[in-house]
PyMOL Python script that loads the backbone (N, CA, C, O; Angstrom):
from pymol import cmd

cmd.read_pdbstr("""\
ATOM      1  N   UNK A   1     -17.101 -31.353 -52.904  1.00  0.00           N
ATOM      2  CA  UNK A   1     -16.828 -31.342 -54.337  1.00  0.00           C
ATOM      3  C   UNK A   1     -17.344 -32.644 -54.944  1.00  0.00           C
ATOM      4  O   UNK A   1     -17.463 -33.765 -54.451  1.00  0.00           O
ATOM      5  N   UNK A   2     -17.561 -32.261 -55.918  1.00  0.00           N
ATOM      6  CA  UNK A   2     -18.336 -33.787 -56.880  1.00  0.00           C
ATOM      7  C   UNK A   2     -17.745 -34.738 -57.730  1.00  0.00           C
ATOM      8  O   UNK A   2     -17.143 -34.229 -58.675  1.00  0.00           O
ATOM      9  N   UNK A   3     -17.736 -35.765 -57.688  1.00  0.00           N
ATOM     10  CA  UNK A   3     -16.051 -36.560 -58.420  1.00  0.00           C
ATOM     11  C   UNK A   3     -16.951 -36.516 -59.364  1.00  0.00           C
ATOM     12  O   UNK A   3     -18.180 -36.544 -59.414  1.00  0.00           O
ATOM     13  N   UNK A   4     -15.571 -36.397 -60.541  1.00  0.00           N
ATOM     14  CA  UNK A   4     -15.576 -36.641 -61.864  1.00  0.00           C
ATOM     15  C   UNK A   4     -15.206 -37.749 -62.411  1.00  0.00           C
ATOM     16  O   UNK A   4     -14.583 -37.453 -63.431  1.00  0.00           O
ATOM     17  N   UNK A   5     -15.259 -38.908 -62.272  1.00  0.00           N
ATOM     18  CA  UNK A   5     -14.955 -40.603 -62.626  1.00  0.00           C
ATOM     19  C   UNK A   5     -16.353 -41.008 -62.638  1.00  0.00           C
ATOM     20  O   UNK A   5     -17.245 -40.550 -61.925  1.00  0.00           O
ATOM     21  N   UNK A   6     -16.466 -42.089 -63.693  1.00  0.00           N
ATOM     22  CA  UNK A   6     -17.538 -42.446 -64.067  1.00  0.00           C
ATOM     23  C   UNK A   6     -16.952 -43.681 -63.901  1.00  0.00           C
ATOM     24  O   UNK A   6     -15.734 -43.725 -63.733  1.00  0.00           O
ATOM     25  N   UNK A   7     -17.971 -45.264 -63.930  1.00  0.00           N
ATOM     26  CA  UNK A   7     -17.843 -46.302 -64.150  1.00  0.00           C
ATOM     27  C   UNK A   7     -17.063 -46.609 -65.377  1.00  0.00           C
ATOM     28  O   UNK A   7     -16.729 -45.524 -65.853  1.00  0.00           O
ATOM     29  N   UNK A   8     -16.529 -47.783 -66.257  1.00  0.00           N
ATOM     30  CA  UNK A   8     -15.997 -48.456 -67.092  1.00  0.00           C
ATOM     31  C   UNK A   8     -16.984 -48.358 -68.633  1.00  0.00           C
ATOM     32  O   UNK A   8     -18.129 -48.808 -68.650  1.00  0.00           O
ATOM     33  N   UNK A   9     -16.633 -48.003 -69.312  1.00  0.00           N
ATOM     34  CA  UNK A   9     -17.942 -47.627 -70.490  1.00  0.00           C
ATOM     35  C   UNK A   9     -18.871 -46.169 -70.669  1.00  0.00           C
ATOM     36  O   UNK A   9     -19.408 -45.827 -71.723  1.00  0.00           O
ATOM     37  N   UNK A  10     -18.917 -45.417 -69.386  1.00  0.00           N
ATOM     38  CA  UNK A  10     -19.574 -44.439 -69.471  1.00  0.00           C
ATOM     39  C   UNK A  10     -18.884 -43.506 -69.508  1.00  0.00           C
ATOM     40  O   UNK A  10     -17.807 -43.594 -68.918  1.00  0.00           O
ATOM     41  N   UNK A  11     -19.358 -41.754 -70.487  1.00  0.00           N
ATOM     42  CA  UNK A  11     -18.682 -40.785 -70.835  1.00  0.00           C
ATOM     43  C   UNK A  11     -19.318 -39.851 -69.992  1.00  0.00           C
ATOM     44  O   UNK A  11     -18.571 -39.200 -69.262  1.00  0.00           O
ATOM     45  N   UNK A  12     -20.430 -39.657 -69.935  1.00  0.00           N
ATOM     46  CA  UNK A  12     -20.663 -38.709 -69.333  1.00  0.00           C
ATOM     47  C   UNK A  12     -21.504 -38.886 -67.389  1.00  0.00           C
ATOM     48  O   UNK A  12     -21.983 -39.953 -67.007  1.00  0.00           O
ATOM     49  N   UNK A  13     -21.485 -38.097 -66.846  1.00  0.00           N
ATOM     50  CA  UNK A  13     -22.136 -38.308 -65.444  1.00  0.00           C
ATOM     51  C   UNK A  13     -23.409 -37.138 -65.481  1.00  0.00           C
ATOM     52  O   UNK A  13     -23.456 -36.165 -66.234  1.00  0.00           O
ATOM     53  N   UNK A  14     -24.466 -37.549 -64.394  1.00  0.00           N
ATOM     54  CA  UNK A  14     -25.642 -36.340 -64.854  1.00  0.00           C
ATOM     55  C   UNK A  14     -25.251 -35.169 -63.542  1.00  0.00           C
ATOM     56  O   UNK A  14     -24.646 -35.122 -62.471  1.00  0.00           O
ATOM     57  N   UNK A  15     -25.988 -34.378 -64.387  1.00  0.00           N
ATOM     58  CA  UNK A  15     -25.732 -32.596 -63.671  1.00  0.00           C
ATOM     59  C   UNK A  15     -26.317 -33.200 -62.526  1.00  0.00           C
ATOM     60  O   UNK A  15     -27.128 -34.118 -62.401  1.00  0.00           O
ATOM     61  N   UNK A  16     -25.509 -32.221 -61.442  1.00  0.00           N
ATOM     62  CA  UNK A  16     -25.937 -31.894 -60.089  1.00  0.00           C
ATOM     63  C   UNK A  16     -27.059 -31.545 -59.987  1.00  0.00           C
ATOM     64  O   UNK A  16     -27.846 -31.964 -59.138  1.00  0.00           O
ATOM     65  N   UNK A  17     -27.383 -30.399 -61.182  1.00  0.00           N
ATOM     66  CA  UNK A  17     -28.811 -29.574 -60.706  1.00  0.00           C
ATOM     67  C   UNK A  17     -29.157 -29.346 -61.953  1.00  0.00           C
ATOM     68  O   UNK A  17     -28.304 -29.004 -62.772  1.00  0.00           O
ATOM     69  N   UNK A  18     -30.657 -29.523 -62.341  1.00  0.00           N
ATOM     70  CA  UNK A  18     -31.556 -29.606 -63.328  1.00  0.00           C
ATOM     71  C   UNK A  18     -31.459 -30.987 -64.240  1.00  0.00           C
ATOM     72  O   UNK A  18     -31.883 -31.863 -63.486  1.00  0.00           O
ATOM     73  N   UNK A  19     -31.188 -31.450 -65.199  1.00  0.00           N
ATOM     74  CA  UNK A  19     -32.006 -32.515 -66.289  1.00  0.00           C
ATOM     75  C   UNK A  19     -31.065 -32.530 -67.281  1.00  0.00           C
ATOM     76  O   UNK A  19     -30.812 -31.729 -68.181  1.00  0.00           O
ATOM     77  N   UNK A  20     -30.450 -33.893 -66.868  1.00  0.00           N
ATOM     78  CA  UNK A  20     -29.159 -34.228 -67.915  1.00  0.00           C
ATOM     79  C   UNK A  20     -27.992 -34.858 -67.549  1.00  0.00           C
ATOM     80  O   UNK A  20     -27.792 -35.667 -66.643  1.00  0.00           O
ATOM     81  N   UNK A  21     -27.084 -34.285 -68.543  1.00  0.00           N
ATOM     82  CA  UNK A  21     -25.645 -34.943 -68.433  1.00  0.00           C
ATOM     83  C   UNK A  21     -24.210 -34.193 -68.967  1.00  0.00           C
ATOM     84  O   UNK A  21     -23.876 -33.548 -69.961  1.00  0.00           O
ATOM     85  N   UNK A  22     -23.547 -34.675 -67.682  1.00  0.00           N
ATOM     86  CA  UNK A  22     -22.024 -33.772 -68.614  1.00  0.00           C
ATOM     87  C   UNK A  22     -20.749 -34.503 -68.764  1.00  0.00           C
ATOM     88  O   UNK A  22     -20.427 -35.562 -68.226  1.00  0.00           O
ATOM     89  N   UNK A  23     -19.975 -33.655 -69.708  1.00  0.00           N
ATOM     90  CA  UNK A  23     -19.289 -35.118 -70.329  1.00  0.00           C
ATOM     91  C   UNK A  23     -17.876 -35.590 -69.604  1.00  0.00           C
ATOM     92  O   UNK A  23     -16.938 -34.822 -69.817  1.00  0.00           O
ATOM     93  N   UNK A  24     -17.743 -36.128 -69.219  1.00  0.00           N
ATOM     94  CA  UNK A  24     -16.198 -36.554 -68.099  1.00  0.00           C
ATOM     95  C   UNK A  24     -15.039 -36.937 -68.292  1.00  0.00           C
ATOM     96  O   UNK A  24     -14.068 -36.762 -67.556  1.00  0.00           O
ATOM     97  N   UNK A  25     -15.129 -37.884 -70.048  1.00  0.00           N
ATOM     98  CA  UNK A  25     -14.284 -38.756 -70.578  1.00  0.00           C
ATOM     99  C   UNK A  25     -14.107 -37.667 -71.875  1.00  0.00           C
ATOM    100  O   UNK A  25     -14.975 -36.867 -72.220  1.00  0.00           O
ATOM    101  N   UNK A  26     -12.759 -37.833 -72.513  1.00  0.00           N
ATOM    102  CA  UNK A  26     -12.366 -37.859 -73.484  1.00  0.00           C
ATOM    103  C   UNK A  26     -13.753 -37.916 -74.732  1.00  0.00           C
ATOM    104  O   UNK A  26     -14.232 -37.097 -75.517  1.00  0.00           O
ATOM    105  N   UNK A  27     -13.952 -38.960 -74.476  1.00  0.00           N
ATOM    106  CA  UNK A  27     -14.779 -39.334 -75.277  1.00  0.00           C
ATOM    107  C   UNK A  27     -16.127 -38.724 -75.382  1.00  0.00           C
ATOM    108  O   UNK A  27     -16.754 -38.694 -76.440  1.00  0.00           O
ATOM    109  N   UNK A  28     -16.655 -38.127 -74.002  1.00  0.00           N
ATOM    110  CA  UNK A  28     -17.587 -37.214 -74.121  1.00  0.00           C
ATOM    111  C   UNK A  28     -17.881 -36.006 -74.340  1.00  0.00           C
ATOM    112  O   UNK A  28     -18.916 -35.455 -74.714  1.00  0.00           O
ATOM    113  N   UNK A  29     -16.480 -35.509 -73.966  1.00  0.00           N
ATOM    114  CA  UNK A  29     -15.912 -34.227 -74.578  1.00  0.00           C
ATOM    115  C   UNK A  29     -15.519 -34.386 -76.344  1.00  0.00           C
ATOM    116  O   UNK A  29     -15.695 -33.498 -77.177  1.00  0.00           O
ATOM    117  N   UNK A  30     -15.155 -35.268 -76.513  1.00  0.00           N
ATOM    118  CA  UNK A  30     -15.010 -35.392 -78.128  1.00  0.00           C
ATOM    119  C   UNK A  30     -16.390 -35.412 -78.882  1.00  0.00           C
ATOM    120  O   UNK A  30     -16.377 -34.977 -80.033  1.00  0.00           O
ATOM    121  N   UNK A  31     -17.385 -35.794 -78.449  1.00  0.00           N
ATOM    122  CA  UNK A  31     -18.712 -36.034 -78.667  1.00  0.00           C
ATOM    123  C   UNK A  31     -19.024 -34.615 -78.891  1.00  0.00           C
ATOM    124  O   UNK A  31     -19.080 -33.927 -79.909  1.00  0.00           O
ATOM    125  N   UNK A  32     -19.175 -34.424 -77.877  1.00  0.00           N
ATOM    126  CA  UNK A  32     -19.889 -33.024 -77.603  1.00  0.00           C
ATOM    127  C   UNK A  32     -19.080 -32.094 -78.780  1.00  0.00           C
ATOM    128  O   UNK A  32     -19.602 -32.002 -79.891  1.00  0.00           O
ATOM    129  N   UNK A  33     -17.946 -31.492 -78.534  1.00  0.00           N
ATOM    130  CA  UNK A  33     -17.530 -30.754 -79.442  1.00  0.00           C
ATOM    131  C   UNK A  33     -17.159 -31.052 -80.977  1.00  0.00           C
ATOM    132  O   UNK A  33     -16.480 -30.348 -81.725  1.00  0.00           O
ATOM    133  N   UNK A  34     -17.819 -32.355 -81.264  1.00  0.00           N
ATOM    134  CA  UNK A  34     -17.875 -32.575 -82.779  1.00  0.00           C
ATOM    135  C   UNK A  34     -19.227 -32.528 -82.900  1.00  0.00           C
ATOM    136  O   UNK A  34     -19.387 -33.018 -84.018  1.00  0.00           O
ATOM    137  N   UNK A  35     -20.676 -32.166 -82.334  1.00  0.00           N
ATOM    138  CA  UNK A  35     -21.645 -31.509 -82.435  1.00  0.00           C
ATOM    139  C   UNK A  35     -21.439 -30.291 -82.451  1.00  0.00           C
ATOM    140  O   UNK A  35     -21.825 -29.722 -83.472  1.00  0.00           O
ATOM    141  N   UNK A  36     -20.970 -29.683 -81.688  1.00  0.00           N
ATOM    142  CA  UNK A  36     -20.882 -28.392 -81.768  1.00  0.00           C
ATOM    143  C   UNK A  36     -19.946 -27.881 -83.023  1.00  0.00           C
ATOM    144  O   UNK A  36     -20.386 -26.869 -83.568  1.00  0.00           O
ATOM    145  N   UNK A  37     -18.979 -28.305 -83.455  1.00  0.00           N
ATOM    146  CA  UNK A  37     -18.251 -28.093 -85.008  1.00  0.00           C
ATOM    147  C   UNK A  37     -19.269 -28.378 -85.715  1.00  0.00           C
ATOM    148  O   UNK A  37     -19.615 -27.364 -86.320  1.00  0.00           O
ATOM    149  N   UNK A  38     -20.096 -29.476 -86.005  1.00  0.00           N
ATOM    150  CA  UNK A  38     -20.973 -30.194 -87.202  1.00  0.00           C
ATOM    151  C   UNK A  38     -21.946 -28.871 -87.116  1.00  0.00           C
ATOM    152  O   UNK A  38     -22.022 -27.996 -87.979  1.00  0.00           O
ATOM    153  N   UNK A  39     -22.665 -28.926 -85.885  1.00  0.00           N
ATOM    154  CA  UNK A  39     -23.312 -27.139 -86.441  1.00  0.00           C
ATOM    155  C   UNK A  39     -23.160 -26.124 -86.586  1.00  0.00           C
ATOM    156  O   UNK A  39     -24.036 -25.288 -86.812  1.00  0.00           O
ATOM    157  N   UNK A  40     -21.773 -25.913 -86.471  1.00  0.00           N
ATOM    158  CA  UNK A  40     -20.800 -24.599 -86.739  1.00  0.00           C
ATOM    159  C   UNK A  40     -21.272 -24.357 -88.642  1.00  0.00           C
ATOM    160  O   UNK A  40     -21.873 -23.597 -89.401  1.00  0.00           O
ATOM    161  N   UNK A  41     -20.405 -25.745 -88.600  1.00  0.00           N
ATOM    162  CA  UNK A  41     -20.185 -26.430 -90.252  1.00  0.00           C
ATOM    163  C   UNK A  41     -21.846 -26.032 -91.174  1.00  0.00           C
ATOM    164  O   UNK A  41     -22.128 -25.360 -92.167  1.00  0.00           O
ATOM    165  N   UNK A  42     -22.456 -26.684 -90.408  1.00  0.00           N
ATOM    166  CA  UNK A  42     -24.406 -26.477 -91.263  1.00  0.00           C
ATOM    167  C   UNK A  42     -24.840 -25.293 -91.253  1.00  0.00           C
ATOM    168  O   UNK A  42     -25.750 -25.094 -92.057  1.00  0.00           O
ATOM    169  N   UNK A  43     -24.458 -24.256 -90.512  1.00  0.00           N
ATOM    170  CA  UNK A  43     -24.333 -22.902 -90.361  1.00  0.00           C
ATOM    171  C   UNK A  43     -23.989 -22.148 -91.775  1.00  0.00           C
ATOM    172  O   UNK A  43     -24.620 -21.786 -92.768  1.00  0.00           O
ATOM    173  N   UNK A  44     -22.840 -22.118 -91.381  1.00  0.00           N
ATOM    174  CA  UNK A  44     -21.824 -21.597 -92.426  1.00  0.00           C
ATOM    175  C   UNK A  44     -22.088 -22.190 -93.648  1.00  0.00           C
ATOM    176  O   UNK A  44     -22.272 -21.460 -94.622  1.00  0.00           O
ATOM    177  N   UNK A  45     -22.161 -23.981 -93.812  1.00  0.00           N
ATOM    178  CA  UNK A  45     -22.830 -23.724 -95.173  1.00  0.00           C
ATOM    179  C   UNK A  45     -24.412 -23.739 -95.875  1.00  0.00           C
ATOM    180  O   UNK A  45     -24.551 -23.358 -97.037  1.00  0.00           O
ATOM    181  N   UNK A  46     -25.608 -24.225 -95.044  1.00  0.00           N
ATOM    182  CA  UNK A  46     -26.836 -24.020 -95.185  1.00  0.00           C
ATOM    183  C   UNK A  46     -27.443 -22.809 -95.187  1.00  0.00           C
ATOM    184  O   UNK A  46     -28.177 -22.216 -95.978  1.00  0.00           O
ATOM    185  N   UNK A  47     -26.770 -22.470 -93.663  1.00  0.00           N
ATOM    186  CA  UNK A  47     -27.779 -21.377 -93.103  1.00  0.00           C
ATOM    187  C   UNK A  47     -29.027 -21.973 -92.421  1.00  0.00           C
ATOM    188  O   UNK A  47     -29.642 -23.002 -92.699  1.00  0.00           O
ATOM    189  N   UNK A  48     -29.262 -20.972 -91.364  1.00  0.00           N
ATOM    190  CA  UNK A  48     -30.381 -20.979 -90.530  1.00  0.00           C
ATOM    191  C   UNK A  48     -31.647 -20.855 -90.883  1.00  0.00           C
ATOM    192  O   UNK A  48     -32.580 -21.201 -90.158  1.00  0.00           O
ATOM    193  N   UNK A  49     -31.821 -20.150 -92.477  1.00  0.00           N
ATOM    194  CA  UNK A  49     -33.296 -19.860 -92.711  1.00  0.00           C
ATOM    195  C   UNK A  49     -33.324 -20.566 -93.515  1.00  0.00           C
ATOM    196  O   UNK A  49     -34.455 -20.359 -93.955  1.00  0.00           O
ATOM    197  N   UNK A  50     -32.697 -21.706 -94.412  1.00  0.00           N
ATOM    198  CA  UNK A  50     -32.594 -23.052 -95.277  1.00  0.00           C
ATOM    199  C   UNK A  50     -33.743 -23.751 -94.359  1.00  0.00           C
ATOM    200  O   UNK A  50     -33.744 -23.389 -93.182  1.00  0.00           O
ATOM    201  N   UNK A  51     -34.584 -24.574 -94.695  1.00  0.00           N
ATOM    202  CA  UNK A  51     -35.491 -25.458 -95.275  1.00  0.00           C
ATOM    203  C   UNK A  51     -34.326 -26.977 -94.299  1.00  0.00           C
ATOM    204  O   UNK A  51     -34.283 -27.583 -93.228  1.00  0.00           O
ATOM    205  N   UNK A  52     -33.735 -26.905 -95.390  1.00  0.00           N
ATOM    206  CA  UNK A  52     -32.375 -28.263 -95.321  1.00  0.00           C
ATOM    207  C   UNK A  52     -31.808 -28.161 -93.564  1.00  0.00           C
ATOM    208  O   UNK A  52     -31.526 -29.031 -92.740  1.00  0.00           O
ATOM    209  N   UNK A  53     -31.820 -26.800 -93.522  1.00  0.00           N
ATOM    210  CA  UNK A  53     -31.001 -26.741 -91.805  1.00  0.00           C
ATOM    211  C   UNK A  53     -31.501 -27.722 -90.641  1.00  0.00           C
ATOM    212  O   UNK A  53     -30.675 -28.396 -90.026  1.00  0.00           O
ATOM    213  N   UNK A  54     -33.138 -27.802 -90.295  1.00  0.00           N
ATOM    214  CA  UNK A  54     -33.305 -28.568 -89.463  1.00  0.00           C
ATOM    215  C   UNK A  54     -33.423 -29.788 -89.904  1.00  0.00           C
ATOM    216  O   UNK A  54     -33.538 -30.635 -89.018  1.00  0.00           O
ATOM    217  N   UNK A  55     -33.434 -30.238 -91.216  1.00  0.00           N
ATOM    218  CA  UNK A  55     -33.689 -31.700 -91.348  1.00  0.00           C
ATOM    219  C   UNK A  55     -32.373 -32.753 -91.389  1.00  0.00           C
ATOM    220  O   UNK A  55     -32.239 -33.947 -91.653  1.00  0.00           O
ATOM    221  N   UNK A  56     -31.201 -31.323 -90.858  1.00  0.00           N
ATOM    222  CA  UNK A  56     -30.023 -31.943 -90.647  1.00  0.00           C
ATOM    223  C   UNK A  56     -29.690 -32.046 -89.474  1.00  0.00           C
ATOM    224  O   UNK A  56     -29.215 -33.027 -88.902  1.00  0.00           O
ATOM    225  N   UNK A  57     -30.077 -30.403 -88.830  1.00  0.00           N
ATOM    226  CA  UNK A  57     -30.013 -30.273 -86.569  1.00  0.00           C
ATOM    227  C   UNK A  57     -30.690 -31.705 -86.402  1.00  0.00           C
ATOM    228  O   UNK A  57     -30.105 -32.655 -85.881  1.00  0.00           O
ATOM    229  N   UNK A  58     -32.277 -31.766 -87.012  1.00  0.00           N
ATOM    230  CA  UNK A  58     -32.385 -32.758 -85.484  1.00  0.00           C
ATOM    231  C   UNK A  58     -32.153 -34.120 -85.598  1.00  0.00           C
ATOM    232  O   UNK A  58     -32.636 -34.784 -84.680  1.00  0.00           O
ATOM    233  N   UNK A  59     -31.408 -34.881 -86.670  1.00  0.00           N
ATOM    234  CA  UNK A  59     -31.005 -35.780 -86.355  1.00  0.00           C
ATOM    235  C   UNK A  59     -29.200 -35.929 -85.749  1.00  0.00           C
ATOM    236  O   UNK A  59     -28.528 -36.777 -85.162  1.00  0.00           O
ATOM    237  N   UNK A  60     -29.041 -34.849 -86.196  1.00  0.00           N
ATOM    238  CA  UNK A  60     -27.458 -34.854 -85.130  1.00  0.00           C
ATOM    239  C   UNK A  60     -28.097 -34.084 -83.619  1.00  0.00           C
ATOM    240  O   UNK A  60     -27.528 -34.564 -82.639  1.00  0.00           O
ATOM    241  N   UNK A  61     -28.913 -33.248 -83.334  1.00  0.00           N
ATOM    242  CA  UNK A  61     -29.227 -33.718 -81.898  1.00  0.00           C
ATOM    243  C   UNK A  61     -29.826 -34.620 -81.163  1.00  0.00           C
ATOM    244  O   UNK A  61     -29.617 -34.793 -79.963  1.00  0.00           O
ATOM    245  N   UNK A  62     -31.054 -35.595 -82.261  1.00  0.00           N
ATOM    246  CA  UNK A  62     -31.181 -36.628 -81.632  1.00  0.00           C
ATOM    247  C   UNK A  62     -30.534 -37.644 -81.408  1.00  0.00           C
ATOM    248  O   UNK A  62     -30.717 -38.600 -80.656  1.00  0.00           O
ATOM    249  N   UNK A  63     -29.492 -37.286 -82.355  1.00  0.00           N
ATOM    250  CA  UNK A  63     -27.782 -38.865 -81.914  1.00  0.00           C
ATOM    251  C   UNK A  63     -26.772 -38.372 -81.187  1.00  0.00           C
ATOM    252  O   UNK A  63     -25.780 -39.072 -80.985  1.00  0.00           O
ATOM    253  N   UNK A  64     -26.858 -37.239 -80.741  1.00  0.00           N
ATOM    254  CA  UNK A  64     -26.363 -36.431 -79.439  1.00  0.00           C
ATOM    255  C   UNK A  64     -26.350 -36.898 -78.638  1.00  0.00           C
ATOM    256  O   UNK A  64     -25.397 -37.527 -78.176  1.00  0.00           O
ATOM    257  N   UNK A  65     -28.238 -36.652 -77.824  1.00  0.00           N
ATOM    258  CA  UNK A  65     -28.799 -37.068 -77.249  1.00  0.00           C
ATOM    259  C   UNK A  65     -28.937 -38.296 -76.647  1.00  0.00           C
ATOM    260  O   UNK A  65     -29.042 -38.664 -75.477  1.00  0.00           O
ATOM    261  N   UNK A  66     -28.911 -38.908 -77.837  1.00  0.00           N
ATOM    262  CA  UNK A  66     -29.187 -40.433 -77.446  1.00  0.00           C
ATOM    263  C   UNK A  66     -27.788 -41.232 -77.087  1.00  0.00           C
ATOM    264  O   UNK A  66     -27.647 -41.437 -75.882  1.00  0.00           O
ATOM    265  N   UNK A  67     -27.269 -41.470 -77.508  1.00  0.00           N
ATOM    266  CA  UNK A  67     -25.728 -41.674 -76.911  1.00  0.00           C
ATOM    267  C   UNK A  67     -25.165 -40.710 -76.291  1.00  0.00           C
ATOM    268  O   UNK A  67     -23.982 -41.006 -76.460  1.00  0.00           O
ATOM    269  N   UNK A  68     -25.170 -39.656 -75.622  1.00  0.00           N
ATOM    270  CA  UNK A  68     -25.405 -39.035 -73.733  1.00  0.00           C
ATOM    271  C   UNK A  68     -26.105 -39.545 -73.230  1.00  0.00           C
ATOM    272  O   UNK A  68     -25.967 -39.592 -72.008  1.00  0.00           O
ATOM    273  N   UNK A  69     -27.397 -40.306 -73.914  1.00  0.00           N
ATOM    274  CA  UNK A  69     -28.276 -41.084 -72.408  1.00  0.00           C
ATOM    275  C   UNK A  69     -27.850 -42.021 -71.713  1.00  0.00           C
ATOM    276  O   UNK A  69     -27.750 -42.169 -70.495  1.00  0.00           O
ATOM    277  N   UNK A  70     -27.353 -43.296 -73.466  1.00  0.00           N
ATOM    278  CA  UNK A  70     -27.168 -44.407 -72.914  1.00  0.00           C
ATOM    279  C   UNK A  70     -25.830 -44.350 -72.423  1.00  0.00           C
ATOM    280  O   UNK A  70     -25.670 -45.296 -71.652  1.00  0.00           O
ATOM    281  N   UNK A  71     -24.834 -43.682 -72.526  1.00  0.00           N
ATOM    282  CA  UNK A  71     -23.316 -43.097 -72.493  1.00  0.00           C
ATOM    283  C   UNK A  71     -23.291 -43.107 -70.431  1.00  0.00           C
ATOM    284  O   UNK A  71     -22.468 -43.642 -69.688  1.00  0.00           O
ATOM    285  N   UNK A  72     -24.591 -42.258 -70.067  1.00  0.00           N
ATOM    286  CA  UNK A  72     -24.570 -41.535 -68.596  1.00  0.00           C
ATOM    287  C   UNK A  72     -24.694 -42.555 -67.835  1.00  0.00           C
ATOM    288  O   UNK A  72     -25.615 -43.370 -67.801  1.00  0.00           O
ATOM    289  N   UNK A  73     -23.752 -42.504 -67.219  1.00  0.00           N
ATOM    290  CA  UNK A  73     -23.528 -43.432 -65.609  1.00  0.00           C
ATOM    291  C   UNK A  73     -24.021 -43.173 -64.638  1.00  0.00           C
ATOM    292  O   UNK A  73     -23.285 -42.692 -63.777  1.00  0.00           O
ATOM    293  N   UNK A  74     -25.347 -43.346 -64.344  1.00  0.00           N
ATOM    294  CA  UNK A  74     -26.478 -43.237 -63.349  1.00  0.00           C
ATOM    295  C   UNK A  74     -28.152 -42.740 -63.899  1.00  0.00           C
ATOM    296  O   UNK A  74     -29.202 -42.659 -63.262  1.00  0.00           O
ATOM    297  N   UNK A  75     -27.848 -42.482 -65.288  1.00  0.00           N
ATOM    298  CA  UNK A  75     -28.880 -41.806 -65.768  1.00  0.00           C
ATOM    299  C   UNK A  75     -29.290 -40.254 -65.744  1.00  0.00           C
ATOM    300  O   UNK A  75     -28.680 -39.379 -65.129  1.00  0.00           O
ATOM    301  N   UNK A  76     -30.465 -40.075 -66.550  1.00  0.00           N
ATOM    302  CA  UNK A  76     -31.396 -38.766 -66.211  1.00  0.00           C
ATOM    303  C   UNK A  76     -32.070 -38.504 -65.208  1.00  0.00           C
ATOM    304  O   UNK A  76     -32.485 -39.344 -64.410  1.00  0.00           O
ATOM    305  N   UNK A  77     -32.157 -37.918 -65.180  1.00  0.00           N
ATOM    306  CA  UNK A  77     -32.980 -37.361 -63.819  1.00  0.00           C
ATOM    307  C   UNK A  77     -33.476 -35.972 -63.577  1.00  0.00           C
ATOM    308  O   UNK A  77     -32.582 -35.160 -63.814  1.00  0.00           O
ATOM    309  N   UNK A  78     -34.401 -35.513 -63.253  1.00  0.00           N
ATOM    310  CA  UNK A  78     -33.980 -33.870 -62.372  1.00  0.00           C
ATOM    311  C   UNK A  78     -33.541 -34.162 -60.934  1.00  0.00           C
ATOM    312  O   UNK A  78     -33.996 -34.909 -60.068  1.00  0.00           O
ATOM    313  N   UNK A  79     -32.364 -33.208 -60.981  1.00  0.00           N
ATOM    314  CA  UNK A  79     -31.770 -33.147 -59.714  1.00  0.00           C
ATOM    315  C   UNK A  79     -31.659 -32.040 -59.132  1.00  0.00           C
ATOM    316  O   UNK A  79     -31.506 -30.968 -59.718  1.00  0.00           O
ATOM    317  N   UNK A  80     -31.747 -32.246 -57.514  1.00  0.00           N
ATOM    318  CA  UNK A  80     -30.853 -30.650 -56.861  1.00  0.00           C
ATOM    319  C   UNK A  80     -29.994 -30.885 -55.672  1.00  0.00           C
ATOM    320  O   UNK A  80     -30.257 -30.507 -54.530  1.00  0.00           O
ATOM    321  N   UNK A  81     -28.649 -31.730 -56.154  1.00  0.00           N
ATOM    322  CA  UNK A  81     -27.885 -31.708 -55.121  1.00  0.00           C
ATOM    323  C   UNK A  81     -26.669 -30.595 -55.007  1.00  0.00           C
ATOM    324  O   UNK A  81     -25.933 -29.938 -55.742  1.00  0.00           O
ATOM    325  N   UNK A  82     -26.909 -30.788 -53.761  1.00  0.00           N
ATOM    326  CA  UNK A  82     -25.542 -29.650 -53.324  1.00  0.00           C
ATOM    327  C   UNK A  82     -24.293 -30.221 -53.061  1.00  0.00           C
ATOM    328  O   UNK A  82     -23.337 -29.506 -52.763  1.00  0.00           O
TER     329      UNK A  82
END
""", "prot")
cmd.dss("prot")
cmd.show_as("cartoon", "prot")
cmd.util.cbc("prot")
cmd.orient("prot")
């Protein structure tokens, strides 16, 4: 089994298998699912075929993103451990 504790400062740890990170702490779980509300939210009130929609997605996925990188305790990688 794969521990779920991260170092002092970091929220998330990277996937076992494929390219990334998942979230471990409070805090990365709070992350994550206030992206996922914020585009619930741009949904419901933009819409998907709005003009306005992506010029709002990709800077809340690129600040997603980017604080999961620097957030991950060991980094990115592709991986395939068992």
């Amino acid at each position: 089994m794969t521990e779920d504790r991260v170092r002092d400062g970091y929220w998330f740890k990277p996937k076992a298998f494929g390219y990334g990170a998942t979230p471990v702490t409070w805090q990365g779980w709070a992350l994550t699912i206030g992206y996922v509300l914020a585009v619930v939210v741009l949904v419901n009130q933009v819409g998907r075929t709005h003009p306005l929609y992506l010029w709002i997605l990709a800077p809340l996925t690129l600040g997603l993103l980017w604080v999961s990188w620097i957030k991950t305790d060991g980094g990115w990688g592709w991986r395939w451990r068992r």
